[in-house]
C-alpha positions in Angstrom: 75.3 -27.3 -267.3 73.5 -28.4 -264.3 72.3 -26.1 -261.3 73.0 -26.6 -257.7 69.8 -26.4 -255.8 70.3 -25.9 -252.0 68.0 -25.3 -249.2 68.2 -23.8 -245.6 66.5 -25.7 -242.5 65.9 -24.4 -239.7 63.7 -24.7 -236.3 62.2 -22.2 -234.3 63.9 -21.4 -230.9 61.3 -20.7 -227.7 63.2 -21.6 -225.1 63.1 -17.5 -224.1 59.6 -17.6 -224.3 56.6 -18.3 -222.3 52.8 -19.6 -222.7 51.0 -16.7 -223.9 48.3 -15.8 -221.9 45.7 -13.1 -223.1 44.7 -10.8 -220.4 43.5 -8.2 -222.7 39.8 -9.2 -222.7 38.0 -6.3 -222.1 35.6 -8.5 -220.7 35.2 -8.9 -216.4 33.3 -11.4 -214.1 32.8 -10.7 -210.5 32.6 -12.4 -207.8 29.1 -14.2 -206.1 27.4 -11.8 -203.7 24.3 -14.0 -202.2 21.4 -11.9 -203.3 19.7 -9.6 -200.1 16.0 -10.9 -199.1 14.8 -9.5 -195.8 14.6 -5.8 -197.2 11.7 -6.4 -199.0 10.0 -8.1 -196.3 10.4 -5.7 -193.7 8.9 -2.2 -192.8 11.3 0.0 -193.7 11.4 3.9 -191.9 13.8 6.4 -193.4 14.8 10.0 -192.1 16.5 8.6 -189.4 20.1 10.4 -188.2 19.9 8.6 -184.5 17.4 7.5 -182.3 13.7 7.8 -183.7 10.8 6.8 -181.2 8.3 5.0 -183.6 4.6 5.4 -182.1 2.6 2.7 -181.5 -1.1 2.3 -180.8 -3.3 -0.2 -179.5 -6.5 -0.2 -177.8 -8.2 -2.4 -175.1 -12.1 -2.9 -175.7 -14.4 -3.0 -173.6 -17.7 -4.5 -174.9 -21.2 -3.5 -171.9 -24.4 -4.5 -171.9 -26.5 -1.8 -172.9 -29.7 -2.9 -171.1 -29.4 0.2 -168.3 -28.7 3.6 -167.8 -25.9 5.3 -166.8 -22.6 5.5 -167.7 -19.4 3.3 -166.7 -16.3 4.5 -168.3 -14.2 1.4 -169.1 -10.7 0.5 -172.0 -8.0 1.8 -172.4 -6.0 3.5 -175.5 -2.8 3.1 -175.2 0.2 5.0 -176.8 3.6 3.5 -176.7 7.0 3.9 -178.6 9.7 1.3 -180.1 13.3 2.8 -180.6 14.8 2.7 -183.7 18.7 3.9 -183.1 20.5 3.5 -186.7 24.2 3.4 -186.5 26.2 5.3 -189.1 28.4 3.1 -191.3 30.9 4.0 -194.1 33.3 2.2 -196.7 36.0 3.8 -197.9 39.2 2.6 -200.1 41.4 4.2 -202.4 43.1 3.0 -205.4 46.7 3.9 -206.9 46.1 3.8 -210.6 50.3 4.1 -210.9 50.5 0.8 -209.8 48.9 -0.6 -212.6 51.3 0.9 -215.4 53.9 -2.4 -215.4 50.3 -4.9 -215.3 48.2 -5.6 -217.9 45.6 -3.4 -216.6 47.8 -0.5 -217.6 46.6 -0.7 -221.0 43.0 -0.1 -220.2 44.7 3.5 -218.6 45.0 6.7 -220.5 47.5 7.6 -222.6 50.3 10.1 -221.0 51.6 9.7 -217.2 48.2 11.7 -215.7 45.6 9.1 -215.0 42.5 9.8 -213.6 40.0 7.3 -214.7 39.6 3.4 -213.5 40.1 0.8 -215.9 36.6 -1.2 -215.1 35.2 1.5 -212.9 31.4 0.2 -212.9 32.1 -3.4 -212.7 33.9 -2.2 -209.1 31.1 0.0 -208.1 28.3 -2.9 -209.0 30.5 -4.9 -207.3 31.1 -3.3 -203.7 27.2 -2.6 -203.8 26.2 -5.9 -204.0 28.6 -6.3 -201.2 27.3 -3.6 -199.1 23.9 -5.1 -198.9 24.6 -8.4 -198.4 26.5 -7.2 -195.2 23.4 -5.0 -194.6 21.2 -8.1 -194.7 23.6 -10.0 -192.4 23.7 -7.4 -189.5 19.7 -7.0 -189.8 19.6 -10.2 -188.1 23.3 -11.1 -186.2 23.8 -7.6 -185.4 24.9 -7.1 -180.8 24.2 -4.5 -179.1 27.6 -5.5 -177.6 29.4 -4.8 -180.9 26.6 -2.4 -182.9 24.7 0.0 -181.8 21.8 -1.6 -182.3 20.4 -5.6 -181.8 19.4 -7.3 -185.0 16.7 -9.6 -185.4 17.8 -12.6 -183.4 19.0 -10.6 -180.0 15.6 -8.8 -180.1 13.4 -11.7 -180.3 15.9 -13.5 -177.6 15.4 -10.8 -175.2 12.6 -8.8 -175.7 9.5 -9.8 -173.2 6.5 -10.6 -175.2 7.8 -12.7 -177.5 6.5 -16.1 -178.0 8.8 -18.8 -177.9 8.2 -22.3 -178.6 9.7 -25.5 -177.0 10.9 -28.7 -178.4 11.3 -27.6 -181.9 14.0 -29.0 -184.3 15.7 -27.5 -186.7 14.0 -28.1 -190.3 16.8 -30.3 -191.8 17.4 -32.7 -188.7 13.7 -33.7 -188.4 13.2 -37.3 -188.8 10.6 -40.0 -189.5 10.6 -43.4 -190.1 9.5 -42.4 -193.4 9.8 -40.0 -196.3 6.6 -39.2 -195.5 6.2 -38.8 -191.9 9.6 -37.0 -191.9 7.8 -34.1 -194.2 4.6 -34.4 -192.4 7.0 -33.8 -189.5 9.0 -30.7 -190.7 5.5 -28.9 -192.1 4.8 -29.3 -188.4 7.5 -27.1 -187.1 5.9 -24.7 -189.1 2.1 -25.4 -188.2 3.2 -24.9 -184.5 4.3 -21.4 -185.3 1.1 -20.8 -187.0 -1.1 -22.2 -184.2 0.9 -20.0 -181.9 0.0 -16.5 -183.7 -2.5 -14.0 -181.8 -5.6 -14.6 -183.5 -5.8 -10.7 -183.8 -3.7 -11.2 -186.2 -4.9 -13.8 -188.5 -6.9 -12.2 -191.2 -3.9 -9.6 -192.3 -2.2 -10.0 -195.3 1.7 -9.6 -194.5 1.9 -12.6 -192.5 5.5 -13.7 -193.1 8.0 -16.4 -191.6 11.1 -16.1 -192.0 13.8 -18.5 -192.2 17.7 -19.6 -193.4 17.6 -20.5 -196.9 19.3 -24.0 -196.1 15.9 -24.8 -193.9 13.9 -23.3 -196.7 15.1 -26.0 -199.2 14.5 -28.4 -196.1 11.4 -27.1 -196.1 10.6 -27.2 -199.5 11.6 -31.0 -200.2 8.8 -32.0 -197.4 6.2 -30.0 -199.1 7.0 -32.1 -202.8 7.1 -35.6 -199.9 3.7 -35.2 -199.4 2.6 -34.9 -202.9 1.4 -30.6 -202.5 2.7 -29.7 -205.8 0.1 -26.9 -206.3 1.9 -24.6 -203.7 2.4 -20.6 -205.7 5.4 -20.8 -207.6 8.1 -18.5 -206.7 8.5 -16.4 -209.5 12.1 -14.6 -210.8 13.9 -13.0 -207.4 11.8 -14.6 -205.0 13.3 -18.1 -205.2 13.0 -18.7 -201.7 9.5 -17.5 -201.0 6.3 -19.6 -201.2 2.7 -19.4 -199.1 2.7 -22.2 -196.7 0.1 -24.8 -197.9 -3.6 -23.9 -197.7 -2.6 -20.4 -195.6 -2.3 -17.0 -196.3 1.2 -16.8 -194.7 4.3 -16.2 -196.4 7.3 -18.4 -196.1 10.6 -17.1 -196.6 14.7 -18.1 -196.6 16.9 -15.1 -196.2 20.3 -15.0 -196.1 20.6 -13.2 -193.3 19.8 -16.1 -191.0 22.2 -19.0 -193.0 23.7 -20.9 -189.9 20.7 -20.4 -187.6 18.2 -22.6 -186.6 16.0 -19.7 -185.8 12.2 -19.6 -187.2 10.3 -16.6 -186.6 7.1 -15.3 -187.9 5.1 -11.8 -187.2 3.5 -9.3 -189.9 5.6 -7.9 -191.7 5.0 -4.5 -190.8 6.1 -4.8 -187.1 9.9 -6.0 -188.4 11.2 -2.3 -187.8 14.2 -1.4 -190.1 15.7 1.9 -189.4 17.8 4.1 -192.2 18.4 7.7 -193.1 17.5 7.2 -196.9 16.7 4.6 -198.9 19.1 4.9 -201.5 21.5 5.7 -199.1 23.7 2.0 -200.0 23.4 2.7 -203.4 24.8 6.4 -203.3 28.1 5.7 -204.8 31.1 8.2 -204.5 34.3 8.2 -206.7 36.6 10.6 -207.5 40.1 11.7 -208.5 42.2 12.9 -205.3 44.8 15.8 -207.1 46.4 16.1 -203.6 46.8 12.4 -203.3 47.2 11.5 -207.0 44.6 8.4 -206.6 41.2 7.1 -206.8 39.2 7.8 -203.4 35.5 5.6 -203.2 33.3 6.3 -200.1 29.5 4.8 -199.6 28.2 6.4 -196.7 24.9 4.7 -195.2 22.8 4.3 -191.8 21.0 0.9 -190.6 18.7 -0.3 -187.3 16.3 -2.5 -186.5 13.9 -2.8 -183.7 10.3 -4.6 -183.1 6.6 -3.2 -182.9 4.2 -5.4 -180.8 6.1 -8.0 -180.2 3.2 -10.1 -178.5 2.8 -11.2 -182.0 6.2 -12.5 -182.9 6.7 -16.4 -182.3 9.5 -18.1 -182.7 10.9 -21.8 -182.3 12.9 -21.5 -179.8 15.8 -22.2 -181.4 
C-alpha cells in the first residue's frame, strides 16, 4: 500500500517588523573637546576669592664712577601691583533618570522604580570636564571686561600702555612670495620681528614663549619644512603644537584659545597672570541624588582671571 507524503510551505511574514538596531552596547564615544594649551604656559596664582594685587618689583640702576669721594644717592626700587580679579563661575544641570525607563538607556537603570544611579555616569563627568576647560581656555584670551569680569589676553595687550605693538604684520597664512621659498622665509619673519622687538633684559631667560592660533601654527610650521630646517625639537605626545623657533631659545606655541585671531604675542611666560581659587577647582566634580527632587543634580563650581606683569616686555603684531 503506498504512503502519501505531504509537506507544509510556508514564508516568514515581517511586514510588522522593523530593522533591528542594537543600542545595547555597553560601549560610549563622546564627543571632540579641542584639547586646552595655554594653562601650561602661563603663571598660574591660586587662593584667589576676588581681587588679589600681585607685587611686582623692579629696580633702576644706577652705575657711578667711583674715582671720588662722597656720596650721591642715585636709582630707584620700585614696587608696584597687577590686579588679578577672578570671576566665579558654575555649571549646573540635572537629569530625570524616569525619563529614560521607555529608552533603551532604561536598561542600564536599576531594577525596581527607585533609581538613583546614571547609566554612563563617568563618561558624562569626563565629558563636561573636558568641556569646562576648553571654555576655560577660550575666555583666557576672548574674555571683555564688558561681559566678564575680567579682560582676557587679547583686551589686555590691546589696551594696556606698555605694550609693544608692531606694524605691518600679516597674518601667518596670508603671507606670500613669489616662491615657496620666499613665502616661508617671509612668514619666519613675522616671527623674527617679534623677536627683534623683545627687551633685551629679557633675552637670556628660559620661558620665552609666543603664543599663537593653532591654524597659524601649522602655517607656521609648513615654512619651517620650505626652507629645508628639519632639525627643529620635535614636539613630543600633548605638545603637538609647540616647537623652539629655529636656532632660539624661544618657545613657539598654537593654542586654542586664539583660533580665529590673527594675534601673535610673545612675553615670558611667567608675566601671563592667570588668576583661580584652586587648581583643581575644574576638575572638582559634584553628583548626587536629589530625594526631594527625585533626580540627578551635577554642579562644578570654579574661579578664573587673567591679568599682565610688566608688560614693557610683551610684543605683539599688531594684529
Amino acid at each position: 500500500m503506498k504512503k502519501n507524503l505531504s509537506k507544509m510551505s510556508f514564508n516568514y511574514d515581517l511586514g510588522g517588523l522593523s530593522a533591528y538596531v542594537d543600542q545595547l552596547n555597553s560601549d560610549i564615544i563622546s564627543e571632540a573637546v579641542l584639547t586646552p594649551q595655554t594653562m601650561k604656559y602661563v603663571n598660574v596664582i591660586p587662593g584667589i576669592k576676588g581681587t588679589m594685587n600681585v607685587n611686582l618689583l623692579s629696580e633702576t640702576l644706577s652705575v657711578q664712577t667711583g674715582t671720588t669721594c662722597g656720596w650721591s644717592d642715585q636709582g630707584d626700587v620700585t614696587f608696584e601691583v597687577a590686579p588679578l580679579t577672578v570671576q566665579a563661575l558654575k555649571v549646573n544641570q540635572s537629569l530625570c533618570l524616569q525619563e529614560l525607563n521607555t529608552l533603551w538607556l532604561g536598561q542600564y537603570l536599576n531594577a525596581g522604580s527607585y533609581n538613583e544611579n546614571v547609566p554612563f555616569e563617568q563618561a558624562i563627568v569626563d565629558l563636561q570636564t573636558k568641556q569646562i576647560k576648553r571654555y576655560n581656555e577660550d575666555l583666557l584670551w576672548n574674555a571683555s571686561s564688558a561681559t566678564s569680569a575680567f579682560s582676557g589676553f587679547i583686551e589686555l595687550l590691546d589696551n594696556t600702555a606698555g605694550v609693544v605693538k608692531l606694524t605691518g604684520a600679516t597674518a601667518l597664512c596670508s603671507v606670500t612670495g613669489s616662491s615657496v621659498t620666499e613665502k616661508a622665509y617671509a612668514t619666519l619673519a613675522q616671527i623674527d620681528n617679534i623677536i627683534d622687538q623683545f627687551d633685551r633684559n629679557i633675552y637670556g631667560r628660559e620661558d620665552l614663549v609666543i603664543f599663537m592660533s593653532q591654524q597659524q601654527f601649522k602655517c607656521y610650521l609648513v615654512a619651517i619644512r620650505n626652507v629645508n630646517n628639519f632639525h627643529f625639537s620635535e614636539p613630543t605626545l600633548g605638545q603637538v603644537y609647540e616647537v623652539f623657533h629655529p636656532q632660539t631659545n624661544i618657545k613657539v606655541v598654537g593654542v586654542p584659545g586664539l583660533n580665529g585671531s590673527d594675534l601673535i604675542a610673545g612675553a615670558p611666560q611667567q608675566y601671563f597672570l592667570v588668576g583661580t581659587d584652586l587648581m583643581s577647582d575644574e576638575d572638582s566634580y559634584r553628583m548626587w541624588w536629589s530625594q526631594d527632587f527625585q533626580e540627578v543634580r551635577m554642579a562644578v563650581n570654579w574661579k578664573l582671571g587673567t591679568s599682565i606683569a610688566f608688560p614693557q616686555f610683551f610684543v605683539t603684531n599688531g594684529l
